[in-house]
N, C-alpha and C positions, 0 to 999 in steps of 0.2 A: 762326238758325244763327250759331255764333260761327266767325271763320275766326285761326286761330294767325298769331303774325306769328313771322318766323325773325329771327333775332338772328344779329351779324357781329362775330367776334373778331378783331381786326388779331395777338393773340398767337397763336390758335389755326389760322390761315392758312400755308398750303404756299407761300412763296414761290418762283422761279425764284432770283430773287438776278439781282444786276447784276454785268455782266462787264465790266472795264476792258481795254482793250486795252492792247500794250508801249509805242504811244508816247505814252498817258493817263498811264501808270503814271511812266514817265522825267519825264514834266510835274510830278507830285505829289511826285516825290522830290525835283527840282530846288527847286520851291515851298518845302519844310519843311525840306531843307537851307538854306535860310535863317537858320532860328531854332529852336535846338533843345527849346524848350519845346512845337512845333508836331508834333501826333500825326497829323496829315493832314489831308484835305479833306472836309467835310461837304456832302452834296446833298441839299437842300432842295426841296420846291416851293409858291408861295406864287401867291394869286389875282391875276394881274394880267393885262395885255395885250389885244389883241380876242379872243383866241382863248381866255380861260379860266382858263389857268396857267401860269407862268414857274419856269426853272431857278433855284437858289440856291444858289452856292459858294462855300465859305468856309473859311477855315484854321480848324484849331480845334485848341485845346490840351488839350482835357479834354471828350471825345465825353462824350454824356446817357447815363444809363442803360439807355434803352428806342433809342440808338442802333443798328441793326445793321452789322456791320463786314464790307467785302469789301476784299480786298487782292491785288497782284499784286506778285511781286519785291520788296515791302519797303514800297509802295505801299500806304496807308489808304484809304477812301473809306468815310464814316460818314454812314448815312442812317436818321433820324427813322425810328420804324416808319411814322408817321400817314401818311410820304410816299407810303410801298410800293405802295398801291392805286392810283397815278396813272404809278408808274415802274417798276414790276415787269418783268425782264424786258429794259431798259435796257442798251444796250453804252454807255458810256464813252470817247469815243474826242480823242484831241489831234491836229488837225492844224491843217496850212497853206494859207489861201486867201489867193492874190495876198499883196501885202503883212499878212497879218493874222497870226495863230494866234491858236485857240481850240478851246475845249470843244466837241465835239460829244456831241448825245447822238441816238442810235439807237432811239426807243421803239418797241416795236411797239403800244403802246397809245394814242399818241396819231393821232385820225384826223384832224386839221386842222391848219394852223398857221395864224400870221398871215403875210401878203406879206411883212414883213421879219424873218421866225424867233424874232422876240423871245420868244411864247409860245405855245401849242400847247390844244390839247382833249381832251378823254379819253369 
């Protein structure tokens, strides 16, 4: 008995798409008014941490082709399609903890993290 295997297209895939919040967005703007060669922030995910996979962001001047673009108010956010399977779905959020500010991100696909947030599981 032969059994079919099913094949998985990242092009041919329904995404949610990620949702930046206003004060992600004012973050990004702030960021790329910096330097006006900078088309916004690109979010990566790359194997690291206990927990599996780590966020990765980065100005970029000239998103990939197979980048997809979400935007809010003027605000870019260019993610890798390859990423979409680990972040689909994803709010985008900027706040402030005690003295800090930072990226948060809101996955609903990841079920774990590590004790100090650095990377997550899917």
């Amino acid at each position: 008995m032969q059994t079919e295997v099913a094949t998985f297209s990242l092009e041919d895939n329904l995404w949610q798409g990620l949702t930046i919040t206003e004060s992600a967005a004012r973050q990004i703007k702030h960021l790329i008014k910096q330097d006006p060669d900078v088309k916004g922030l690109q979010l990566a995910v790359k194997q690291s941490g206990c927990a599996g996979f780590t966020y990765v962001l980065d100005l970029t001047k000239t998103p990939a082709s197979d980048d997809l673009t979400f935007e809010r108010d003027g605000a870019k956010l260019f993610v890798p399609l390859k990423a979409m399977p680990f972040i689909d779905g994803t709010e985008v959020d900027f706040v402030r903890e005690g003295l800090n500010q930072i990226f948060k991100f809101n996955n609903p696909k990841a079920q774990n993290a590590c004790g100090c947030g650095e990377s997550f599981g899917v």
